[in-house]
C-alpha positions as CSV (number, residue, x, y, z in Angstrom):
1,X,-6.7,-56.4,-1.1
2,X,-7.4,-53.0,0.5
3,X,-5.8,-49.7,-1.3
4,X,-3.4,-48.1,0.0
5,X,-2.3,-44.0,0.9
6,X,-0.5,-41.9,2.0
7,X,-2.1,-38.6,3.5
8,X,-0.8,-35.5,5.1
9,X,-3.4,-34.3,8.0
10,X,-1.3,-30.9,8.4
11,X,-0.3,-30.6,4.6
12,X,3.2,-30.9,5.7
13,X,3.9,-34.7,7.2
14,X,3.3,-37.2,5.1
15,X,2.2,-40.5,6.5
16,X,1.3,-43.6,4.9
17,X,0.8,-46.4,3.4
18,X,-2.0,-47.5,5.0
19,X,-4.6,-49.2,3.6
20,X,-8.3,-47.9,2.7
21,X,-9.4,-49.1,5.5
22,X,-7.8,-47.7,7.9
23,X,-8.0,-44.6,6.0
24,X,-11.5,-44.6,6.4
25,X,-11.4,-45.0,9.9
26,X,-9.4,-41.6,10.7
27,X,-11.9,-39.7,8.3
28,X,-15.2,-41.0,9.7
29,X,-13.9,-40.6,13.6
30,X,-12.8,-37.4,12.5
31,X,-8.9,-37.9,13.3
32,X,-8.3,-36.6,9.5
33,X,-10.7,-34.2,8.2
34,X,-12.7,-33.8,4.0
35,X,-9.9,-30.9,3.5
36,X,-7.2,-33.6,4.3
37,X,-4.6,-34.2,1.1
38,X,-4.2,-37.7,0.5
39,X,-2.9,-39.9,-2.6
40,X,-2.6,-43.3,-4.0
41,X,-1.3,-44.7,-7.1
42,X,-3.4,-43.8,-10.1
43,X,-3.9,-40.1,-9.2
44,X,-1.9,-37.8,-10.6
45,X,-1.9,-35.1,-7.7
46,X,-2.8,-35.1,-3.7
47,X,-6.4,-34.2,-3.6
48,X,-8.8,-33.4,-0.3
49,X,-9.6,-36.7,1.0
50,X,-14.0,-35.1,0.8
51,X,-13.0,-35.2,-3.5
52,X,-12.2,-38.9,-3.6
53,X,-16.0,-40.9,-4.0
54,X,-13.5,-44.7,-3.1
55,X,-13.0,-42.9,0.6
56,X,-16.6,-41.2,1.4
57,X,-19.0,-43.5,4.1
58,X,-21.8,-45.4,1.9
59,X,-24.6,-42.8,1.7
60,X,-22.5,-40.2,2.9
61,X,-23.4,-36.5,1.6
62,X,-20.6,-35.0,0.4
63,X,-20.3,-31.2,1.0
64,X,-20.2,-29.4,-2.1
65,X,-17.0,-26.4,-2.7
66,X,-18.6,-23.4,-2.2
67,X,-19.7,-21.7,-5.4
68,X,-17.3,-19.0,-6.9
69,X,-18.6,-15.5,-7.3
70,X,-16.9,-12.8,-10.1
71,X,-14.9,-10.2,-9.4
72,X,-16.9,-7.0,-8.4
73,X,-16.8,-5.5,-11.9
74,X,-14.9,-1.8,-12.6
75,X,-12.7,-3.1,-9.7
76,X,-9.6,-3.9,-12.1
77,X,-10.2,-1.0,-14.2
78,X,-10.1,1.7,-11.6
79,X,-7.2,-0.6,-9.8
80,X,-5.3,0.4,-13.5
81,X,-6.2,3.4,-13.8
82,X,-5.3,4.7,-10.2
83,X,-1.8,3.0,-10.3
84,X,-1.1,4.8,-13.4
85,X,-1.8,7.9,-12.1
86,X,0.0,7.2,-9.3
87,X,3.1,6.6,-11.2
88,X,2.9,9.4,-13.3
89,X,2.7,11.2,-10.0
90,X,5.7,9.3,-8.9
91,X,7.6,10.2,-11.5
92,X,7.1,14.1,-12.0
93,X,7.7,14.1,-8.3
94,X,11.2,12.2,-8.3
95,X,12.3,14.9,-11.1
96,X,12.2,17.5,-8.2
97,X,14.8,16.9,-5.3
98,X,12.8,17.0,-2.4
99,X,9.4,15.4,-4.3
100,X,11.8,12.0,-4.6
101,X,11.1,11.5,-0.9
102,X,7.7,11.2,-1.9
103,X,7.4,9.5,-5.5
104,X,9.7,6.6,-5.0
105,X,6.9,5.2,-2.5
106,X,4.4,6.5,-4.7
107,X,6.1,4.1,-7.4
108,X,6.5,1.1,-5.6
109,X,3.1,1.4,-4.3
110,X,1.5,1.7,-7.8
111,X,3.6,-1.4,-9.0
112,X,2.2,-3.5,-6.3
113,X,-1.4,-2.1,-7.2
114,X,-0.8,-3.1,-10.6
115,X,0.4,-7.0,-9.3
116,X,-2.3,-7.3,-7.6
117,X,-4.7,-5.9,-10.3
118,X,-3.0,-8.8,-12.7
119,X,-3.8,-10.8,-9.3
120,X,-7.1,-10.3,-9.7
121,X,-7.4,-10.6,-13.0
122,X,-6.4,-14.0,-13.4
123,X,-9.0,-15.2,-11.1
124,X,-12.3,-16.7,-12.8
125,X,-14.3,-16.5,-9.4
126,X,-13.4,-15.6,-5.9
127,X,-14.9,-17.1,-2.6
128,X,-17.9,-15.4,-1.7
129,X,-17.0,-14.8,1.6
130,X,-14.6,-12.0,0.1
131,X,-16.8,-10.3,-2.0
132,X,-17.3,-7.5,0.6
133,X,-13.8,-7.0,1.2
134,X,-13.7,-6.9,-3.1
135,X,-16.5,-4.3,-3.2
136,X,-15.6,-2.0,0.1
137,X,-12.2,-2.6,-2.7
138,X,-13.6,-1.2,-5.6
139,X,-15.5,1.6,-3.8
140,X,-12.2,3.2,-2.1
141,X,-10.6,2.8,-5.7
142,X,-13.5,4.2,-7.6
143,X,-13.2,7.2,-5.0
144,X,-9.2,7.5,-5.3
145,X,-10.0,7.5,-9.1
146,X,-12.6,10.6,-9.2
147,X,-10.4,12.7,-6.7
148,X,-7.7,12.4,-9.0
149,X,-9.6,13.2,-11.9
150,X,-11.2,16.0,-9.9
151,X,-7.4,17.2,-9.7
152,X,-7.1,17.1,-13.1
153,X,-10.1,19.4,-13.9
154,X,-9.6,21.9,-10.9
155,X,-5.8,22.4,-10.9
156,X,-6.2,23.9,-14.5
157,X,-9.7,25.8,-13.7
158,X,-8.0,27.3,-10.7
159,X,-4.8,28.6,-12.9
160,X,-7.4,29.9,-15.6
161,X,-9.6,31.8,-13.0
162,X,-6.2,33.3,-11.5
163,X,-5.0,33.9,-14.8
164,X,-8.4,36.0,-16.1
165,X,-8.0,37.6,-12.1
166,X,-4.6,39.1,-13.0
167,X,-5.6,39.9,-16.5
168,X,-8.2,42.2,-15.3
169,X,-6.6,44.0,-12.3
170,X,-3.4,44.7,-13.6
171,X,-4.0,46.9,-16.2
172,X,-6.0,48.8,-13.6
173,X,-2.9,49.0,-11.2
174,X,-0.4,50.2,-14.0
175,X,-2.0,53.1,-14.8
């Protein structure tokens, strides 16, 4: 006696029972596609119809997943670090009554950096086909990152130079 499924061509509609059989028809004249979910009794989830071996063609090759690749490395870390900075930002600037214009996006936006950061951070491997997108990614984050760490060294070297400025033309003026 033939198996029988249920499958759901759209991932939405469920259809079935039918047996194996008939099953087998829709895949191989391409009605219902590999990427098609499909159970039976004995499996504990729906699965793509191309992972079950009892529903592939004899001799059929079946297409492998594609391989995971990491996640660029440093992307995470300057993903952290920017949406820190950009909350600190937030912050100071909410103190001030016009700069709260300004820092409450600057908040939200660096929460949503850091969800997506944890995002990221729980995936093992991403589809290569992303991996440029992750690395264009990590560059603009890596170049946020410096520029604000550029801020940090010039905003102080700029007060120090204007600082030592004063200092030496104002006893020249008060005499």
């Amino acid at each position: 006696m033939d198996r029988t499924w249920f499958y759901a061509a759209d991932g939405l509609d469920k259809k079935g029972p039918v047996p194996e059989s008939e099953l087998k028809q829709l895949l191989a004249s391409g009605q219902l596609t590999a990427a098609t979910l499909v159970w039976s009794e004995g499996l504990a989830n729906w699965a793509p119809a191309g992972s079950i071996a009892a529903l592939q063609a004899p001799g059929a090759v079946t297409a492998t997943p594609p391989v995971g690749v990491p996640v660029p490395p440093g992307l995470t870390s300057w993903m952290t670090f920017v949406a820190i900075m950009k909350m600190i930002h937030g912050i100071i600037m909410c103190l001030t009554c016009i700069g709260a214009i300004a820092g409450v996006p600057k908040i939200i936006s660096s929460v949503n950096f850091m969800n997506a950061k944890n995002m990221l951070a729980t995936m093992p491997t991403v589809d290569p086909a992303m991996l440029p997108f992750l690395e264009k990614l990590r560059v603009g984050f890596k170049a946020l990152g410096w520029s604000i760490i550029g801020i940090f060294i010039m905003v102080p070297l700029i007060i120090l130079v204007e600082v030592l400025v004063f200092a030496a033309y104002l006893p020249h003026h008060l005499r």
